[in-house]
C-alpha positions as CSV (number, residue, x, y, z in Angstrom):
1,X,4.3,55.2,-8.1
2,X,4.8,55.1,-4.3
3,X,0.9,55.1,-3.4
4,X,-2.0,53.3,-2.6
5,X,-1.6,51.9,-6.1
6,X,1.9,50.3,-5.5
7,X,0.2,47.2,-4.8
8,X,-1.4,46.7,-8.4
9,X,2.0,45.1,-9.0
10,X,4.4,45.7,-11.5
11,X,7.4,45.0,-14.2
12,X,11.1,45.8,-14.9
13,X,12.1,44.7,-18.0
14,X,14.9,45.4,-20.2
15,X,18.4,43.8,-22.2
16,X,21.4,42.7,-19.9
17,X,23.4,45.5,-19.1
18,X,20.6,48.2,-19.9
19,X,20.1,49.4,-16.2
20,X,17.7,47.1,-14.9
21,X,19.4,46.3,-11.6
22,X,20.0,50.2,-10.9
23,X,16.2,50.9,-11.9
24,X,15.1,48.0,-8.6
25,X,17.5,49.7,-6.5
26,X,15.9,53.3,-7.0
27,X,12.9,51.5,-6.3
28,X,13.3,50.0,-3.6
29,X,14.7,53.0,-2.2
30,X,11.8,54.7,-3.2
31,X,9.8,52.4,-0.9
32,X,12.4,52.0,2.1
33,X,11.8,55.9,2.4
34,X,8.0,55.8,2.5
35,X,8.6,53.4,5.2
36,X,7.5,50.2,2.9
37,X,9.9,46.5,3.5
38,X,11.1,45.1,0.8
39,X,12.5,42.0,-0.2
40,X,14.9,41.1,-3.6
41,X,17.2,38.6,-4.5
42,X,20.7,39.6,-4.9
43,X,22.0,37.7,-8.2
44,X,25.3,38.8,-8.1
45,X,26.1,40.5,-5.0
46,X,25.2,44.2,-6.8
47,X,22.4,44.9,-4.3
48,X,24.2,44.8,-1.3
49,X,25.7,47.9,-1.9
50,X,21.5,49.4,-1.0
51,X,22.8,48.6,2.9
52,X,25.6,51.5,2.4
53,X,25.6,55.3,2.1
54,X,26.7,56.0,-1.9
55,X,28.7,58.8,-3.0
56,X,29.5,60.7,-5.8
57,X,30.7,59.3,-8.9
58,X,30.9,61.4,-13.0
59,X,27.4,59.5,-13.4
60,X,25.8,61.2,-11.0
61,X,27.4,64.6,-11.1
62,X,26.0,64.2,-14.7
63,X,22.2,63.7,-13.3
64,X,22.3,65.8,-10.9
65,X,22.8,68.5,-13.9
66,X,20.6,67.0,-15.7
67,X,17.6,67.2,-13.2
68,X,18.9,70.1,-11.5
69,X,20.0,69.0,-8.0
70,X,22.3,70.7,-5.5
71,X,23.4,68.4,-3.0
72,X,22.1,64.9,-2.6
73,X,21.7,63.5,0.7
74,X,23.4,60.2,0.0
75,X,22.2,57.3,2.7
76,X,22.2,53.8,3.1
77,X,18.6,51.3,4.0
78,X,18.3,49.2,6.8
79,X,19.4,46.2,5.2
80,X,19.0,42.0,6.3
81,X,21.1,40.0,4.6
82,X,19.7,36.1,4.1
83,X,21.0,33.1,2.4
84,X,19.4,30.0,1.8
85,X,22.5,27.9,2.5
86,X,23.7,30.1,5.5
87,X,27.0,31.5,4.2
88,X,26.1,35.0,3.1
89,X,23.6,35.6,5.2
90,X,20.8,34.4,7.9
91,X,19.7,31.0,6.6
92,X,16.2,31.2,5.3
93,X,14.8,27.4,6.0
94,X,11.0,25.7,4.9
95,X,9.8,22.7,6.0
96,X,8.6,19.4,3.7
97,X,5.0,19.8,4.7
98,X,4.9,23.6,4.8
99,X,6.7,23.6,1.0
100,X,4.0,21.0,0.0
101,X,3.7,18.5,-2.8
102,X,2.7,21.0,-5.5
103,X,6.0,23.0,-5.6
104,X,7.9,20.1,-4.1
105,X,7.0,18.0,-7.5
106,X,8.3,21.2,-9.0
107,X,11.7,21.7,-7.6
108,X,12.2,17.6,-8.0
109,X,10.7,17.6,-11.8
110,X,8.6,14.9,-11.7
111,X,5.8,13.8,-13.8
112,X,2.2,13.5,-13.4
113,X,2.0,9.8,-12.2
114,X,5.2,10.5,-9.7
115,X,3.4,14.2,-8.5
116,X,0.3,12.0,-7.9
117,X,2.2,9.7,-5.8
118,X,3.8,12.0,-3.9
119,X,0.3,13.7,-3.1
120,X,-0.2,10.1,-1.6
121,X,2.6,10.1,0.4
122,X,1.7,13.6,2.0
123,X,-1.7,12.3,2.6
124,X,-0.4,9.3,4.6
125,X,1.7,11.2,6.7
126,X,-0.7,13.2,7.8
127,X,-3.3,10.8,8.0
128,X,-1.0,8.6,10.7
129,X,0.4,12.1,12.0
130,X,3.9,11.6,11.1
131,X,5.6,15.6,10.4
132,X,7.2,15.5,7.3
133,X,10.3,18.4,8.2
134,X,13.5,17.5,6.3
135,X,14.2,15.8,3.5
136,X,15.4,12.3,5.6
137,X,11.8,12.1,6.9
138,X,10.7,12.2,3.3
139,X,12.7,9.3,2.1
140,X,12.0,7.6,5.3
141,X,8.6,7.8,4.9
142,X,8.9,6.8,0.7
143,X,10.6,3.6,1.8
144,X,7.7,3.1,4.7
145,X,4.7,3.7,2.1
146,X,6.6,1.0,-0.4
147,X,7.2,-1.8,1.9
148,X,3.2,-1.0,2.9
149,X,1.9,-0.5,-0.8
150,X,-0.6,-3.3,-0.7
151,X,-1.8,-1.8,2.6
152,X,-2.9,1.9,1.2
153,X,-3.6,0.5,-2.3
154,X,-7.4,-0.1,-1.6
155,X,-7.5,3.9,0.4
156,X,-5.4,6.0,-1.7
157,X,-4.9,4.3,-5.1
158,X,-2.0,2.0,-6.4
159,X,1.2,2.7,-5.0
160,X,4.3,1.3,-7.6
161,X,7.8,0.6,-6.8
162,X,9.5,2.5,-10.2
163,X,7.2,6.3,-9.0
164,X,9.2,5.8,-5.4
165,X,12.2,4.6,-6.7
166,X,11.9,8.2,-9.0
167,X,11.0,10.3,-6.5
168,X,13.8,8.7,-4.1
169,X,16.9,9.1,-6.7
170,X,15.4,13.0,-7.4
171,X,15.7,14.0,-3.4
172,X,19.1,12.3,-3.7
173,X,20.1,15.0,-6.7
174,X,18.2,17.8,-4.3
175,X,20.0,16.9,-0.8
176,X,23.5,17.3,-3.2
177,X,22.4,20.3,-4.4
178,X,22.2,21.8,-0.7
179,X,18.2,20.5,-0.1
180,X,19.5,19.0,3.1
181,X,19.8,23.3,4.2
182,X,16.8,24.5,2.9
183,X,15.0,21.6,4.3
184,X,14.4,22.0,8.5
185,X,14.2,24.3,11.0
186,X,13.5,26.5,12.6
187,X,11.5,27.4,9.5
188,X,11.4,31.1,8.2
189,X,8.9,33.0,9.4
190,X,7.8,35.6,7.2
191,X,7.1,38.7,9.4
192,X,10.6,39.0,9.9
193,X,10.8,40.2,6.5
194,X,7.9,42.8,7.6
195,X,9.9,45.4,9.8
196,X,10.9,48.9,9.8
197,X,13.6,50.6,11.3
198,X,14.0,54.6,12.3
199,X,10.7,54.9,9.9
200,X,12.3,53.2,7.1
201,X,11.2,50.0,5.4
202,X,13.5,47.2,5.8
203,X,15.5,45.8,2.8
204,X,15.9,41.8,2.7
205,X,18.8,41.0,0.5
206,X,18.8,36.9,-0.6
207,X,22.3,36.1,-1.4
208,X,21.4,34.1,-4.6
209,X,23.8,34.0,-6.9
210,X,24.4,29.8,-5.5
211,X,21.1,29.8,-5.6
212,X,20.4,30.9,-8.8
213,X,23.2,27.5,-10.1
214,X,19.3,25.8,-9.5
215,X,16.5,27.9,-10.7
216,X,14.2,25.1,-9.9
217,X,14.8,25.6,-6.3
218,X,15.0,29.5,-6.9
219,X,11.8,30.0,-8.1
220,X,9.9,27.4,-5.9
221,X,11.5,28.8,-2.7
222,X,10.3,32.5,-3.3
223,X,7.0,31.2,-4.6
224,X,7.2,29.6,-1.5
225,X,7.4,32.9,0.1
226,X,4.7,34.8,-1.5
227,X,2.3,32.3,-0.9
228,X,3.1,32.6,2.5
229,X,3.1,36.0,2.7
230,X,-0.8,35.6,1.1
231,X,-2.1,32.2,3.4
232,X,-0.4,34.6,6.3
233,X,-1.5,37.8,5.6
234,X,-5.2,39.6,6.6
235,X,-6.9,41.4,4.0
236,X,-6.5,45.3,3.9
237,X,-7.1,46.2,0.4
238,X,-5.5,49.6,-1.0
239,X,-3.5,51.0,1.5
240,X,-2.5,54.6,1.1
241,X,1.4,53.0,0.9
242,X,1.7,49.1,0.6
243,X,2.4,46.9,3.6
244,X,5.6,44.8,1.3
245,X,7.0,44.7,-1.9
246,X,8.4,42.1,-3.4
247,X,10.9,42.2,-6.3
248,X,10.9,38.7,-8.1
249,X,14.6,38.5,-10.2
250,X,14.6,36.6,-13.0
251,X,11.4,36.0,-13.2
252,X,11.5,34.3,-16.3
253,X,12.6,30.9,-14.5
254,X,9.4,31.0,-12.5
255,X,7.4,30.2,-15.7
256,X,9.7,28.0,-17.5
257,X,8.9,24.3,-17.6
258,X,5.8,25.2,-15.3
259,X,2.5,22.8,-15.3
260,X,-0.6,24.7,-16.3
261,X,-1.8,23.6,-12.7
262,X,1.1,25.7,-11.4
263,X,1.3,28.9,-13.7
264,X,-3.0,28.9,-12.7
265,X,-1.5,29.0,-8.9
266,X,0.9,31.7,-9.5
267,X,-2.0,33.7,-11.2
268,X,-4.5,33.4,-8.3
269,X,-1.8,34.3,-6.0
270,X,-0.7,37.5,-7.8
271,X,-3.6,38.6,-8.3
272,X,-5.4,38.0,-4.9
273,X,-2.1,39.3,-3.1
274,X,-2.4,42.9,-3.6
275,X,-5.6,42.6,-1.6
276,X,-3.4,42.0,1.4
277,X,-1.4,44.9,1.1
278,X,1.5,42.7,-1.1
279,X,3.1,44.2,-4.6
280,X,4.8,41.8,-6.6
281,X,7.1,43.2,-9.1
282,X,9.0,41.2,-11.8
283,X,12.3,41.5,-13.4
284,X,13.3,40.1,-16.6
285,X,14.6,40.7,-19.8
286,X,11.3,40.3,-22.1
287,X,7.7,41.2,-21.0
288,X,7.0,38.0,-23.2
289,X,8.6,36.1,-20.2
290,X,5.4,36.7,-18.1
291,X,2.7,34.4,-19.0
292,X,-0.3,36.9,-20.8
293,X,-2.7,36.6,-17.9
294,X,-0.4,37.7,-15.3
295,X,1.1,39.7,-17.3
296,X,-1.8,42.2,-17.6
297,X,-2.2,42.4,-13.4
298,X,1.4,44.4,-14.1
299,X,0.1,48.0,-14.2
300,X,3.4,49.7,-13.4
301,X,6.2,49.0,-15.8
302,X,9.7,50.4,-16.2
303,X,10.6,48.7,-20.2
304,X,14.8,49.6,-20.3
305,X,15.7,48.8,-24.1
306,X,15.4,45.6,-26.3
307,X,17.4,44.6,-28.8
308,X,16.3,43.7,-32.3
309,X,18.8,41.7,-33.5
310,X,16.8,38.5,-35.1
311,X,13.4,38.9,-36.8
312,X,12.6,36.8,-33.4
313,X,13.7,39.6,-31.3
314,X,11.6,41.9,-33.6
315,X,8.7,40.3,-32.8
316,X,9.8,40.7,-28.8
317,X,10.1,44.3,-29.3
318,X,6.6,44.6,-31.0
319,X,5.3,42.4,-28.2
320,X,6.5,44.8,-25.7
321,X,5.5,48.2,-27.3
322,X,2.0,46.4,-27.0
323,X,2.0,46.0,-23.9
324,X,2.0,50.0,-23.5
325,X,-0.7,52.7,-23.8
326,X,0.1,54.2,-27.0
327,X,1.6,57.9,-26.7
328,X,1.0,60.1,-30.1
329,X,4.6,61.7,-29.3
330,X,6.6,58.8,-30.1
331,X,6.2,55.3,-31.9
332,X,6.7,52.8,-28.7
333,X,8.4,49.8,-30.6
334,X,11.0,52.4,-32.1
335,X,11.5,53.9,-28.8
336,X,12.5,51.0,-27.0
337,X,15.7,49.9,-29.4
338,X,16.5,53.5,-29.2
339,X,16.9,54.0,-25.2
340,X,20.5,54.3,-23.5
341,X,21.6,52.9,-20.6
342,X,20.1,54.4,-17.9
343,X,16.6,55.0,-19.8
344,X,13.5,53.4,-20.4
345,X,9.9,54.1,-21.0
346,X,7.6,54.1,-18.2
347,X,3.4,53.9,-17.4
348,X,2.1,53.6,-13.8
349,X,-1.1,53.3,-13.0
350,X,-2.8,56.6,-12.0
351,X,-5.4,57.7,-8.8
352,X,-8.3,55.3,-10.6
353,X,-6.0,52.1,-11.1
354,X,-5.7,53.3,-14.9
355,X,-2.5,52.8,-16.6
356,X,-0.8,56.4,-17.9
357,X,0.2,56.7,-21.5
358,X,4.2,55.9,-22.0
359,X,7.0,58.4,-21.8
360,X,10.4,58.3,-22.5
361,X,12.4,58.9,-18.9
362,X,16.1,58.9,-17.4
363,X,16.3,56.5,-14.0
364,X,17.3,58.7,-11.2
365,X,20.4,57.4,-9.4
366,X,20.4,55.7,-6.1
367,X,20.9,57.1,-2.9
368,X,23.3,54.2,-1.6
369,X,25.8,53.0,-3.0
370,X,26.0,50.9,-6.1
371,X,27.8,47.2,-6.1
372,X,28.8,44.7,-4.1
373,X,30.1,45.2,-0.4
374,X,33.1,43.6,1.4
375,X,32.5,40.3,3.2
376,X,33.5,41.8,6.3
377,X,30.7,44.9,6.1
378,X,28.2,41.6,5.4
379,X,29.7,40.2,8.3
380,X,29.4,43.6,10.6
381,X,25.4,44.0,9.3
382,X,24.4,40.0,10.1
383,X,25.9,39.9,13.3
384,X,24.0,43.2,14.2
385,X,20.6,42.3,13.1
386,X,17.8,41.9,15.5
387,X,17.4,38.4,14.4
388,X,20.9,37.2,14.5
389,X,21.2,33.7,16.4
390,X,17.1,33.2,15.5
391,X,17.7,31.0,12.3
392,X,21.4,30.5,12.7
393,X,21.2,26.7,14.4
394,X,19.2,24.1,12.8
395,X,16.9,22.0,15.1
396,X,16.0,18.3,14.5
397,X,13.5,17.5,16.7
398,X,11.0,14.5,16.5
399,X,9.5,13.7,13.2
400,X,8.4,11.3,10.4
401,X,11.7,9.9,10.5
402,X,12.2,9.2,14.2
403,X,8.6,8.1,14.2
404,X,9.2,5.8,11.4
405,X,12.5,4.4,12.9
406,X,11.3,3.4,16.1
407,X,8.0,1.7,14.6
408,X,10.4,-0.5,12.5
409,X,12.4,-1.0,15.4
410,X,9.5,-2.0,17.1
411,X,8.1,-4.1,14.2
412,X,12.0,-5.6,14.1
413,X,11.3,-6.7,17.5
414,X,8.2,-7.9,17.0
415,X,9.1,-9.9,13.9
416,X,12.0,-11.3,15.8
417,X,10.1,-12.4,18.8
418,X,7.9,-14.0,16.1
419,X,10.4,-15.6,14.3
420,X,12.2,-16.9,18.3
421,X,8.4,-18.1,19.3
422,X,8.1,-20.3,15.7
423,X,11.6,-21.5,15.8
424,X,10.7,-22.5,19.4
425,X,7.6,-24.1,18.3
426,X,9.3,-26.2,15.6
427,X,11.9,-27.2,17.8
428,X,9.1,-28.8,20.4
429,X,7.2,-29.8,17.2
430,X,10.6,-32.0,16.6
431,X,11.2,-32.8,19.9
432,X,7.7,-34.3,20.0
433,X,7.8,-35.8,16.9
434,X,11.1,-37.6,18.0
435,X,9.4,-38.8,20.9
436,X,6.5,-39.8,19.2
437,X,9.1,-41.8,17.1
438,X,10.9,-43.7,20.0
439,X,7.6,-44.4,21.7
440,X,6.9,-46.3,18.2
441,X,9.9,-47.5,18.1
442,X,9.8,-49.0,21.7
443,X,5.8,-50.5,21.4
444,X,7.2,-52.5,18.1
445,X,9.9,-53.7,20.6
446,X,7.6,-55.0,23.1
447,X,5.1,-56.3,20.2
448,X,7.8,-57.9,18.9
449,X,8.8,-59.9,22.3
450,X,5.4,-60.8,22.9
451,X,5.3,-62.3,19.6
452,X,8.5,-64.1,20.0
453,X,7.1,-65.4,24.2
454,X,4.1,-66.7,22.5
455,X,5.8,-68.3,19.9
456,X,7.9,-70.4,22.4
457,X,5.2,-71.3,25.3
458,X,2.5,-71.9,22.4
459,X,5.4,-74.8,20.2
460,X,4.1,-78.4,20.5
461,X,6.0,-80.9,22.5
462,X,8.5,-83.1,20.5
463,X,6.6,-86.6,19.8
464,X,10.3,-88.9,19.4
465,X,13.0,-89.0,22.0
466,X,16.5,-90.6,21.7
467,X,17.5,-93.8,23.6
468,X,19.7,-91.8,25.7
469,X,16.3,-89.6,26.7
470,X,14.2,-93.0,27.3
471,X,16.5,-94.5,29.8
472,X,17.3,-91.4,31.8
473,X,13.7,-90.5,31.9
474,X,12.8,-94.1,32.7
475,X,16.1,-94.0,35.8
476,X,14.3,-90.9,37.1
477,X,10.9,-92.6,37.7
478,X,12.3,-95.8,38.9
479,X,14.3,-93.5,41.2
480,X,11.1,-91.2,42.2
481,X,9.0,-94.1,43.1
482,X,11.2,-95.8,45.2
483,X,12.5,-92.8,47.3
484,X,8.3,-92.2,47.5
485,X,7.6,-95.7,48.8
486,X,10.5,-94.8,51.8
487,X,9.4,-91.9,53.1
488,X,5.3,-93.1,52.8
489,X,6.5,-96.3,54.9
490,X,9.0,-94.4,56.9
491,X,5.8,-92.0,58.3
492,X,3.7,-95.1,58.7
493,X,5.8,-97.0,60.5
494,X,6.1,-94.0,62.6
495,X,2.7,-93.9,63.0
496,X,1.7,-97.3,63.9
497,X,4.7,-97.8,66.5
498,X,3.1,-94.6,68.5
């Protein structure tokens, strides 16, 4: 399998407690020898054990019989340990904009109207420029677009109140659920992942068994990564070894609840990946887990045993034997009930890119050691890495959200200068109208005294007089003309004497 034909992708499939895990860590092994990285998700802390030099156990003595081997070199792989929320491992962080509205709708399960409004809401921010990192400058920029809606309506289609209100209470669920984490930066860049050390490929371990308590936010984020690994990556075709491999856990959660939209991505991207020297290889219980169309891309396959309990799982068995090129030998849907732990049937794909028939096999053991490793060996390999302290501080620098603040601080300001300038304008409105009032009040005044003056100087004079009036008027003239006749004689006589 390790060839230029690792890259045509491929599946692990089998029961719980059939050997699946075991079978990915031979694998990768495989592939860490030839020199080719790897990265796998660690569901319960079993594949750290691939960073460690294994030993021998009564399992292994009894393969080693069994294929004839001596003396295994036991030996460990150059192992990075990363964790999503940063406690197992380097944090492993995407931004808003660089996770984009597709998968974000995904991971916040909302509908078509709400996906369709949040495609708006990207389109604004990068219309006006605003860098949509975390998940505050999201919400931020939610609450900006609604108190705007009538302002983008006519541009970018009807904004409502109830889609934002949605989209706002689902990033509250995702920032409980450890979104404010895998939300920031520095954001993961993925040719850290693409290293080699003393000749071997790198293993990348994700912690994920916290992880895994969301599979929404699982699956997304290492979608996430494989279509970064294919916007990222030139084209090289078939290699002579791969360039990456990446094991997809669980892949059943990928596909579950998924849009048509979405599953249609994730088959472009498998499929056009391998071109950049990328193999993509599930792991789930069922072949029937993998949609049909992607399903067929997966040339190499490693089937551990089903169980046919229910005339449901029959028809998963049958399902899976189809899946196989027939092999006269054996009956393939009998053969997979029939497998031990440990076994499985396998096909790879040969020099031409054609699938082999199926044969019955027994999964060689690992060369490092199986299970989980102490916290304190996790510890000892983080603190060693050659990335240690890259990813380990989160940065907040400028964005949407301190964009956003300071324009409504600014419109705050504005709006409150406004408000000061017409409360300032009504109060001169009032004064003036007061003014107005007293200047009203004051003519009426002076109307009113004119009025009254005219009155009194215009009155006719009184036509009777009392007796008392006569003879005082009458005294007063006898008195005038006689005090007249003195003083005209008086100068006369004044006169004439000269």
């Amino acid at each position: 399998m390790i060839g230029k034909m690792a890259n045509r992708h491929g599946l692990i499939a089998g029961a719980t407690g059939t050997g699946k895990t075991v079978s990915l860590q031979v694998v990768a092994e495989s592939f860490c020898q030839a020199g080719v990285p790897c990265f796998m998700a660690d569901m319960k802390g079993d594949l750290s054990g691939i960073s460690q030099t294994g030993t021998m156990n009564k399992f292994i003595e009894k393969r080693c019989a069994e294929f004839g081997i001596k003396n295994p070199v036991f030996s460990g792989c150059p192992t990075q340990f990363f964790d999503v929320y940063g406690e197992q491992g380097h944090p492993m962080r995407t931004t808003i904009s660089e996770m984009g509205p597709q998968m974000l709708s995904r991971i916040l399960e909302l509908n078509e109207t709400q996906s369709g409004i949040l495609n708006i809401i990207f389109k604004i921010a990068d219309d006006q420029g605003l860098l949509l990192i975390d998940t505050k400058d999201l919400r931020l920029m939610l609450d900006y677009v609604a108190k705007h809606s009538k302002e983008y309506t006519t541009t970018y289609g009807n904004i409502t109140a109830q889609s934002i209100g949605a989209i706002q209470r689902a990033l509250f669920t995702l920032d409980s659920e450890g979104g404010d984490k895998f939300f920031g930066e520095p954001s993961f860049n993925i040719f850290d992942l693409i290293q080699t050390k003393e000749g071997k490929g790198m293993m990348n371990v994700l912690a994920a068994d916290k992880l895994m308590s969301n599979p929404k936010i699982y699956s997304s984020f290492l979608l996430w990564l494989l279509s970064e690994l294919y916007t990222q990556l030139p084209e090289v075709g078939d290699l002579p070894l791969p360039k990456f491999i990446f094991f997809f856990d669980e892949a059943h959660t990928l596909f579950e609840g998924t849009s048509k939209s979405l599953v249609d991505k994730i088959e472009q991207v498998v499929r056009l990946i391998r071109s950049k020297g990328v193999g993509v290889y599930f792991i789930t219980q069922n072949p029937t887990d993998i949609p049909d169309n992607i399903l067929g891309q997966l040339g190499n396959r490693i089937q551990h045993a089903l169980r046919a309990f229910t005339p449901n799982d029959q028809k998963d068995v049958i399902a899976a034997a189809r899946t196989f090129r027939p092999n006269p030998k054996f009956k393939t849907e009998d053969a997979i009930t029939q497998l031990g732990t440990g076994e499985a049937l396998v096909s790879f794909l040969d020099e031409n890119g054609t699938p082999t028939m199926v044969e019955k096999a027994k999964m060689l053991f690992p060369l490092s050691s199986i299970g989980a490793i102490t916290p304190q060996q996790r510890d000892a390999i983080i603190r060693g890495s050659r990335i240690y302290g890259t990813y380990e501080h989160a940065i907040d620098r400028e964005s949407a959200y301190e964009q956003l603040t300071a324009k409504n601080e600014a419109d705050e300001r504005k709006t409150e200068a406004a408000k000061q300038q017409e409360e300032m304008a009504k109060e001169q409105a009032q004064r003036q109208k007061e003014e107005a009032q007293r200047q009203k009040e004051y003519e009426q005044q002076q109307r009113e005294m004119e009025r009254r003056y005219r009155t009194t100087t215009s009155s006719p004079r009184r036509s009777a007089q009392s007796p008392w009036e006569k003879a005082i008027g009458s005294a007063a003239s006898s008195i005038g003309r006689n005090l007249g006749n003195q003083i005209i004689r008086s100068i006369l006589g004044s006169i004439f004497k000269k």
